[in-house]
N, C-alpha and C positions, 0 to 999 in steps of 0.2 A: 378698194377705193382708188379714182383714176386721179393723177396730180398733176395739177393745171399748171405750164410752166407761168413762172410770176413775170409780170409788163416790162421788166427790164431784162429780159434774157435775150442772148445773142445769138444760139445755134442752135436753135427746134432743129435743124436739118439734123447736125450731127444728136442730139438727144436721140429723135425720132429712132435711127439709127440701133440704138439701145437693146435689149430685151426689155419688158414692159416690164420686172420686176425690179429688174436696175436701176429705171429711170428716178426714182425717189430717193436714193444714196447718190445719184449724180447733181442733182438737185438742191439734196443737202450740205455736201460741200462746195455747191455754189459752181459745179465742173460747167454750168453751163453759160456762166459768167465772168469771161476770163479775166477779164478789167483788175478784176481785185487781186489775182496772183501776180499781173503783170505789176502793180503797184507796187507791193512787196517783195519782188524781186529788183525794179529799180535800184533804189536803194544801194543793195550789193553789188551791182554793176558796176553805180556811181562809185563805188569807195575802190573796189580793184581798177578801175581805170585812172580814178585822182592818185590812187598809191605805187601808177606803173607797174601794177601786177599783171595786166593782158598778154605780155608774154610768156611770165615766167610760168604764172600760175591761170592762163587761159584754161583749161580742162573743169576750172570753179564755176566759170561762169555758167557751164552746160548740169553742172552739181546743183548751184544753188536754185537754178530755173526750178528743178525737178523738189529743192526742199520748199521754193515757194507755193509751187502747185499742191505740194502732201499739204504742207502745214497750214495753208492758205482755207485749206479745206477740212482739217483738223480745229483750226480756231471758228469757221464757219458752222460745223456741227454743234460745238462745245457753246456758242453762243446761242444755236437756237435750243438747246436741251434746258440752258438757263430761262431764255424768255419764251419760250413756247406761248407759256397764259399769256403773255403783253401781244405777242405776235397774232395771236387768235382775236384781239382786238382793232388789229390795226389794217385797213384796207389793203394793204400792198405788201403786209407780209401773211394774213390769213392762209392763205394758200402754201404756205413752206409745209415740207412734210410732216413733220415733227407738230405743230401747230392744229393740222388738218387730220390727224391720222393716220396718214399716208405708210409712215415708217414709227416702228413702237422705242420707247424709250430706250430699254433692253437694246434692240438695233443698233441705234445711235448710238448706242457707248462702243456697241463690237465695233463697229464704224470708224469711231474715232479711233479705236485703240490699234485699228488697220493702217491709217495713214499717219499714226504717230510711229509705228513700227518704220515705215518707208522713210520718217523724216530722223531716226536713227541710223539709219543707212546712209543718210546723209551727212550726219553727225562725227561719224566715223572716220567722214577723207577728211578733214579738219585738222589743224597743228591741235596742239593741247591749249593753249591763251583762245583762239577761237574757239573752240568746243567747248571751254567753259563759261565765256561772252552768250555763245548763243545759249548754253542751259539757264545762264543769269534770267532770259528772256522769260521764265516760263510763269514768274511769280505775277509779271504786270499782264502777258497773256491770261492769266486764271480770272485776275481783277477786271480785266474791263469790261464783261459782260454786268456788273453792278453800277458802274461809272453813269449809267444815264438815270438810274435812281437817288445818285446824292450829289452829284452835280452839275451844273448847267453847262460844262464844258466837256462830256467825253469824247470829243473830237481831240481834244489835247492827248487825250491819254491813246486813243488810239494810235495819234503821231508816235507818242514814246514807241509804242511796241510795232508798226510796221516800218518805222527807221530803224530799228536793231540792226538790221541785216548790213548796215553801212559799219557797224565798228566790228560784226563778225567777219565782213570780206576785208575790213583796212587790218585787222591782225592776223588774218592768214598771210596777208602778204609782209608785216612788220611785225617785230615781237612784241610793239606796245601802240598804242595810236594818241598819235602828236595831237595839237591843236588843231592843225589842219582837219583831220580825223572828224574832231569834236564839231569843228564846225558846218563838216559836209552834214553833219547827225543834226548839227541842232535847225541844218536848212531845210533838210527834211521834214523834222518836226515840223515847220511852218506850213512847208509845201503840205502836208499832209491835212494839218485844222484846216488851212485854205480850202483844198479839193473836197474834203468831207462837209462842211460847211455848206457849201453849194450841194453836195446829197442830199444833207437834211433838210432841204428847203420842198422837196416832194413830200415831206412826212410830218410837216407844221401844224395842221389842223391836225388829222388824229393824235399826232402826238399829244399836244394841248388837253386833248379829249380823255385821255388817258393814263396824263402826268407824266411823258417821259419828257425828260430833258436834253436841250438841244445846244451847239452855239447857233442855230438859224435863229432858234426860239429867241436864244439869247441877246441878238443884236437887232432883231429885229428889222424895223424899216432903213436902219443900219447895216444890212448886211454886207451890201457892195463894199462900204467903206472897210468894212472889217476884212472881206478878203484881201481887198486890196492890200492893206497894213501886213496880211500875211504873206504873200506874194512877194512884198518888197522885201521882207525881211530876208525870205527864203533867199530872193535873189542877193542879198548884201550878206548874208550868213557865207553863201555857194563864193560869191567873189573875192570873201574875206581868206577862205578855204583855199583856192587860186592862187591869190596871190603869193602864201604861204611856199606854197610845192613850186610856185615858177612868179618872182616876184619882175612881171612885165606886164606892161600897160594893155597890148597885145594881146596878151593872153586872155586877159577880161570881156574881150570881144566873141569868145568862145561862147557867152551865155548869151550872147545880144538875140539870135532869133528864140532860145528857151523865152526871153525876157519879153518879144513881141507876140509870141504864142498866149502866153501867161494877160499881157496886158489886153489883146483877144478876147481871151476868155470872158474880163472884167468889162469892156466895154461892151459887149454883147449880151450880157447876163442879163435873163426876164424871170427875175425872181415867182412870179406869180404864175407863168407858165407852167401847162401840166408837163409839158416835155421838153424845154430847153435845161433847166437845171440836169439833167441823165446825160444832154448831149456835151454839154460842156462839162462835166464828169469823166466821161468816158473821153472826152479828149487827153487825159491828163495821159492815158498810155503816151502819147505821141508828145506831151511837153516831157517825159521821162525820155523817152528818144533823143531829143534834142538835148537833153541835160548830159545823158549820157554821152553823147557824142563829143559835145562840149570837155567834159570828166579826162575821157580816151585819147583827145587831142593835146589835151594840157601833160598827163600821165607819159604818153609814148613821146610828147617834144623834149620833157623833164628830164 
């Protein structure tokens, strides 16, 4: 059976590339959709740059890229072996392999249990407070593939689990992580319902069709307003965090173009389009950019 890359992928070129029997394990860790690693690796950036860690402990940064991509693709498998049957229902994910046939159950697990091995290896360059931080992570990763069956918010819970990575990089570089810490995590959280929110807004009718649960669903003709509240937050969470590590006015100005990027995104949002919600998605790599930068500038003046 041949596997049709799904409408949101970025590199037919490099897939094509592939051996033809590859291409369905590359697909189902999502390796053709880099957006989602680059998300989950932000995160960790952010926290080793707010923590001043860039020089001492620069060598994490090139570490945690590589646990984003295992594990990014690890959590990507393990979610579709959960929803397969929901995925076989829904326009834009029928075609995942796992869903279509492509790759057998069996596979999938050897699969995952391949890129959980690599994120062991990751696990490994870690102090011992990090390395236990990140295994804390594996109980809300197992949960969220159920989160869109019992409630109308698993965008939240996805925030919990792809912000982890901000208090695994803030304790490699400290032996505990302060408020600051806390708050770079819980801006993420936001930033993350935000960015996800505006995902689920391509997946509103079949979702509906099929009872999965949304916050697009959830706010409905509401939605702009709702990103927006999470957006701000993010940004007043990230500035609260700032202040903390370098309490100057100046400083705060470090977020101003993340903040104009973000407020972008909001005023430009066509909810109802088949393809703006993907593009302003996929922008979010480039508002992590600017966060990061922002992070690294505050971290290395500190």
């Amino acid at each position: 059976m041949t596997t049709t890359p799904l409408p949101d992928t970025e590199t037919r070129g490099l897939l094509a590339l592939l051996p033809a029997s590859a291409r369905p394990y590359a697909l189902l860790a999502r390796f053709d959709r880099p957006i989602g690693w680059w998300l989950l690796y932000w995160p960790c950036a952010f926290a080793l740059g707010l923590a001043g860690g860039l020089q001492a402990q620069w060598p994490m940064l090139g570490w945690m890229l590589l646990g984003a991509i295992a594990m990014r693709g690890a959590g990507c498998v393990y979610n579709d072996i959960i929803d397969r049957d929901l995925d076989a229902q829904v326009a834009r994910t029928r075609g995942r392999p796992l869903a279509s046939g492509a790759v057998s159950l069996k596979a999938a697990w050897g699969w995952l249990l391949l890129l959980c091995l690599i994120g062991l290896g990751v696990l490994v360059q870690l102090n011992q407070v990090a390395a236990l931080i990140a295994i804390a992570s594996l109980g809300l990763v197992a949960a969220y593939p159920f989160m869109k069956r019992i409630t109308w918010w698993p965008q939240a819970w996805l925030g919990l689990v792809f912000s982890w990575g901000a208090l695994v990089a803030w304790a490699q570089v400290e032996p505990t992580v302060p408020l600051a810490g806390l708050l770079l995590y819980a801006g993420c959280i936001f930033w993350v319902i935000g960015y996800d929110t505006i995902y689920a807004l391509q997946d509103v009718e079949d979702d509906a069709l099929v009872g999965i649960r949304s916050s697009a669903r959830a706010l409905g003709s509401g939605v702009r307003l709702g990103v927006g509240v999470f957006y701000m937050t993010t940004i007043a969470c990230w500035a609260g965090a700032i202040w903390l590590v370098r309490p100057d006015w100046l400083a705060l100005l470090a977020l101003a173009p993340l903040a104009a990027h973000l407020a972008w995104q909001l005023a430009t949002l066509r909810p109802n389009d088949p393809q703006d919600p993907l593009i302003k998605f996929r922008s979010n790599r480039n508002a992590g950019l600017l966060a990061f930068l922002a992070f690294a500038t505050v971290g290395l003046a500190g």
